[in-house]
Backbone as CSV, one residue per row, in Angstrom:
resi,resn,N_x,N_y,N_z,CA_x,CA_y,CA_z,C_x,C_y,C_z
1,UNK,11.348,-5.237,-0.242,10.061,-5.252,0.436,9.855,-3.964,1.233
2,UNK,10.793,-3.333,1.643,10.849,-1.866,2.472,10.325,-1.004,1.509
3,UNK,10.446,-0.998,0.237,9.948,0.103,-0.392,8.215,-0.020,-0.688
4,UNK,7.694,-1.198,-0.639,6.352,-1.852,-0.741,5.755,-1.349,0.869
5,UNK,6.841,-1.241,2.048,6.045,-0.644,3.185,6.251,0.828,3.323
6,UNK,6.756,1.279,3.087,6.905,2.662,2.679,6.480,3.556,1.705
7,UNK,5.480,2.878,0.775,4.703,3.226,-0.155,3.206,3.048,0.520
8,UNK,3.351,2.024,1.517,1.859,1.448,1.793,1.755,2.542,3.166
9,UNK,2.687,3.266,3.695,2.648,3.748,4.933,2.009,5.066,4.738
10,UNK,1.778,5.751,3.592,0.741,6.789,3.354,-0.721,6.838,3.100
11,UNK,-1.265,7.619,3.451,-3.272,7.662,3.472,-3.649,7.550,1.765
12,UNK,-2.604,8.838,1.108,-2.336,9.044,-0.305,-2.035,7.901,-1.499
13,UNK,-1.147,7.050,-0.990,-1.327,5.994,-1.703,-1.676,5.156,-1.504
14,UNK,-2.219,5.085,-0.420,-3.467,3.337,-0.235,-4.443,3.969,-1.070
15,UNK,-5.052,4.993,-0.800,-6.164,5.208,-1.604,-5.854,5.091,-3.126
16,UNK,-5.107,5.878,-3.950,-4.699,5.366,-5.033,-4.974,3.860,-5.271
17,UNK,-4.373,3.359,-4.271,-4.586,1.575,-4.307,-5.901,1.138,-4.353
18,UNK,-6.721,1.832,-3.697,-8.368,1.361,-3.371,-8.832,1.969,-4.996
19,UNK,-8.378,2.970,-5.258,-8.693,3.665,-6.738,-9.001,2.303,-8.047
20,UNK,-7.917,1.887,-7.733,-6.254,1.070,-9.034,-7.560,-0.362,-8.968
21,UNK,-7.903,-0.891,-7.113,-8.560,-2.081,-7.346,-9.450,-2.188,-8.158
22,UNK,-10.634,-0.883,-8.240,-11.921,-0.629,-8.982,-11.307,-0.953,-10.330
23,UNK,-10.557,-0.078,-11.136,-9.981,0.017,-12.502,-8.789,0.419,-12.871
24,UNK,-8.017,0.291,-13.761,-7.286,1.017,-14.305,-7.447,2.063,-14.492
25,UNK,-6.749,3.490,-14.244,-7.290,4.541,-14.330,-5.520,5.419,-14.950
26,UNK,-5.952,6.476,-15.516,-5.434,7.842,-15.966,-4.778,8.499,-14.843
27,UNK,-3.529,8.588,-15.039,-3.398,9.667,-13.717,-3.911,10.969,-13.552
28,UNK,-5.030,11.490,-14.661,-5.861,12.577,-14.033,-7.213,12.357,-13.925
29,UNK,-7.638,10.818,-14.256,-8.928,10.285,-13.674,-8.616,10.052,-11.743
30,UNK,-6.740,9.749,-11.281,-6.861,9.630,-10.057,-6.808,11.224,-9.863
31,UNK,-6.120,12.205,-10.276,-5.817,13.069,-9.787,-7.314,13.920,-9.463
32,UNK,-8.307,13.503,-10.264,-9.348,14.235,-9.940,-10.242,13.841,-8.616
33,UNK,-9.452,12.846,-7.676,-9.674,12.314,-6.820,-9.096,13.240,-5.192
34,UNK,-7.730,13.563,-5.788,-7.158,14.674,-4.586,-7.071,15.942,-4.638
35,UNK,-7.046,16.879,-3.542,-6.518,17.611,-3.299,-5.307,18.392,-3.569
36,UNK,-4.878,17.316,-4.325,-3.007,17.879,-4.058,-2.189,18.270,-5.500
37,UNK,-1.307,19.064,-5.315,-0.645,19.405,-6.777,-0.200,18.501,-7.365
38,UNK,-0.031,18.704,-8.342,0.525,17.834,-9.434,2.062,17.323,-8.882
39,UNK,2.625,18.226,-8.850,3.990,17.663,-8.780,3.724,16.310,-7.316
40,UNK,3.024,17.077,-6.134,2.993,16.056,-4.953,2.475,14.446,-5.584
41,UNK,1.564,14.707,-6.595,0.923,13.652,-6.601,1.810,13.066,-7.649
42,UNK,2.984,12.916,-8.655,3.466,12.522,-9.330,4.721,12.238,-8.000
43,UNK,5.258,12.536,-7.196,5.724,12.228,-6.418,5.146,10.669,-5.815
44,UNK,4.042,10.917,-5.511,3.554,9.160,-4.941,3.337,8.329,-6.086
45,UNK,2.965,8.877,-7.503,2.711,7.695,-8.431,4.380,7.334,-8.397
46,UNK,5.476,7.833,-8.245,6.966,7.570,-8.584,7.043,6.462,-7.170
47,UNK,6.570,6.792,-6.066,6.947,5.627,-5.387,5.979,4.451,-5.510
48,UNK,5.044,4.728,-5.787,4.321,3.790,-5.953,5.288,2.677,-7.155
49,UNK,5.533,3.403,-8.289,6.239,2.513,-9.497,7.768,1.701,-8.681
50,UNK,8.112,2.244,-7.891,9.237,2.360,-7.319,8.954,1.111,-6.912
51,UNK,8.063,0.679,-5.829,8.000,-0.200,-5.326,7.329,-1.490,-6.143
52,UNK,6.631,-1.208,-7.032,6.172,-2.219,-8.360,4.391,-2.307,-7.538
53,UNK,3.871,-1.486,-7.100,3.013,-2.058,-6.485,1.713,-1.249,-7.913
54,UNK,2.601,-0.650,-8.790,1.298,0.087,-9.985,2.756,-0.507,-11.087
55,UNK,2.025,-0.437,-12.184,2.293,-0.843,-13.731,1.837,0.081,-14.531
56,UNK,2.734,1.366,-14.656,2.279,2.633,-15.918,2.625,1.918,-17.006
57,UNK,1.616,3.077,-17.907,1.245,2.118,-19.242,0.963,3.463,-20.159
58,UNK,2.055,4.219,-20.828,2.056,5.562,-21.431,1.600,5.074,-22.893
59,UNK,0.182,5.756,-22.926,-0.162,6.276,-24.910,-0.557,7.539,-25.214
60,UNK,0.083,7.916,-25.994,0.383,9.121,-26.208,1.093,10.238,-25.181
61,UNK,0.301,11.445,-24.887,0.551,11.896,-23.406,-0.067,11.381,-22.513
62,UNK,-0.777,10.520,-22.042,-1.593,9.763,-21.049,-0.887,8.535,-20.369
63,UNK,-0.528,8.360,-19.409,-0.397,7.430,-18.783,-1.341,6.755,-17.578
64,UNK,-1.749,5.617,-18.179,-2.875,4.458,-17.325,-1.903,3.871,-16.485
65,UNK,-2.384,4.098,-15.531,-1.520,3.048,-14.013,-2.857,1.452,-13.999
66,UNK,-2.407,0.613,-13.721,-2.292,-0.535,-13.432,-1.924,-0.977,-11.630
67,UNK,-3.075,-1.447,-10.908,-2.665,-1.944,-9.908,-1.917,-3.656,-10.292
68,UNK,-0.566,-3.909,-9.471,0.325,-4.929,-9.654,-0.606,-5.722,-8.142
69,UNK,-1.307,-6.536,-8.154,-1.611,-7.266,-7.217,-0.505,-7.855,-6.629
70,UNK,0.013,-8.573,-7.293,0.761,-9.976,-6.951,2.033,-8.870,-6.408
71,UNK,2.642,-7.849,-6.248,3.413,-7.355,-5.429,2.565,-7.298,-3.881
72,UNK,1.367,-6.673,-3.815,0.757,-6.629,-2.893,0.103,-7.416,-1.741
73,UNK,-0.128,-8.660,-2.695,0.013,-9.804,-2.198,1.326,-10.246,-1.212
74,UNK,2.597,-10.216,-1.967,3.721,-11.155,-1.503,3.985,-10.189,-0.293
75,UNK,3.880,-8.691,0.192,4.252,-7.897,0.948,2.891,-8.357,1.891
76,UNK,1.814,-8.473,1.851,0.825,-8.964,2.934,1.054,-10.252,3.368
77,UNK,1.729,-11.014,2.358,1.942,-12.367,3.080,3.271,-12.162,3.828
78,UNK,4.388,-11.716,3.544,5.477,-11.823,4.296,4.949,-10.880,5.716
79,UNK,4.377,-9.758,5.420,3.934,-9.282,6.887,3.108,-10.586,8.040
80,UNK,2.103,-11.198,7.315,1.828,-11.879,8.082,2.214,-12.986,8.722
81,UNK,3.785,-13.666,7.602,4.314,-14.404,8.299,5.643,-14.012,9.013
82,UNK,5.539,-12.445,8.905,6.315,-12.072,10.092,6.211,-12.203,11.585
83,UNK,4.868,-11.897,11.458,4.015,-12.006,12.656,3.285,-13.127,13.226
84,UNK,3.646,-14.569,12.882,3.341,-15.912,12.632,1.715,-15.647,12.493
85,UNK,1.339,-15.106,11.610,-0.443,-15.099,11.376,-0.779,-16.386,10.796
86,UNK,0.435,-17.019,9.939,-0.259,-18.157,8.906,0.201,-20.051,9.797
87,UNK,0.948,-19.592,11.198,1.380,-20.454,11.905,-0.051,-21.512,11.793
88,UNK,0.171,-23.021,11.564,-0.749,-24.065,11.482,-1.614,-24.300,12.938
89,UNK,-1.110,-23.854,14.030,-1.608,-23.870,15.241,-1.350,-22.660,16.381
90,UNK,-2.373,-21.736,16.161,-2.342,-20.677,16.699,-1.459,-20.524,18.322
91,UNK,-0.760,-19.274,18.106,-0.295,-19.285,19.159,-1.418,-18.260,20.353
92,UNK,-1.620,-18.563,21.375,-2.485,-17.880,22.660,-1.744,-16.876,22.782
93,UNK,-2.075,-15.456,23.235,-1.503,-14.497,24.274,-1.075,-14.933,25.409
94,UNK,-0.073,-14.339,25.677,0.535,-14.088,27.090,-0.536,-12.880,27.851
95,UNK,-0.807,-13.616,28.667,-1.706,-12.712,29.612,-0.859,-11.915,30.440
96,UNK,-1.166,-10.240,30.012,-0.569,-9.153,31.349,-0.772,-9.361,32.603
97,UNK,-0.049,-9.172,33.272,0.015,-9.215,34.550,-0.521,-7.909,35.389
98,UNK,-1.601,-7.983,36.059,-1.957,-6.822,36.679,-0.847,-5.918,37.669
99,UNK,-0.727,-4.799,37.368,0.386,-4.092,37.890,-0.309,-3.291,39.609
100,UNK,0.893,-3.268,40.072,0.292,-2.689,41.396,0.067,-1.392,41.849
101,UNK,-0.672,-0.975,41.768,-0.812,0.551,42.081,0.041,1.151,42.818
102,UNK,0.236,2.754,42.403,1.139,3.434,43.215,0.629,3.981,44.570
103,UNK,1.256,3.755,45.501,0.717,4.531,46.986,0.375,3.325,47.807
């Protein structure tokens, strides 16, 4: 699951991700999307595969990436039940305590 947050922890590959939701795409239908060299950007499609969160799909010289939902899914749900988000009866904040000024 660390490699699913460490893939998700870049600007570069969420967007890819926002790309992947629309369609399946070419990695130079995404690449015509960034800024960035080739090699950088074959660098994030590798973690991206890494973490299973895309599904390449090579014909010929072309490879179509595939967004993998259901990885993306199970990493949003375990975050949220890290954080008891899916708890049956919400837990309240602890209210801060006003601190006392200096002087």
């Amino acid at each position: 699951m660390s490699e699913v947050y460490r893939a998700l922890a870049d600007p570069s590959r969420r967007r890819i991700l926002e790309l992947l939701r629309e369609q399946d795409m070419s990695a130079g239908e995404i690449a015509a999307h960034f800024q960035l060299a080739k090699p950088t950007l074959s660098g994030h499609f590798a973690v991206l595969r890494e973490a299973g969160l895309v599904t390449p799909e090579k014909t010929g010289t072309t490879i179509v990436y595939r967004l993998n939902v259901s990885v993306l899914e199970e990493a949003l749900m375990a975050l949220m039940d890290a954080f008891k988000f899916l708890d049956a009866k919400p837990q309240g904040r602890a209210s801060a305590k006003p601190r006392k000024g200096i002087g």
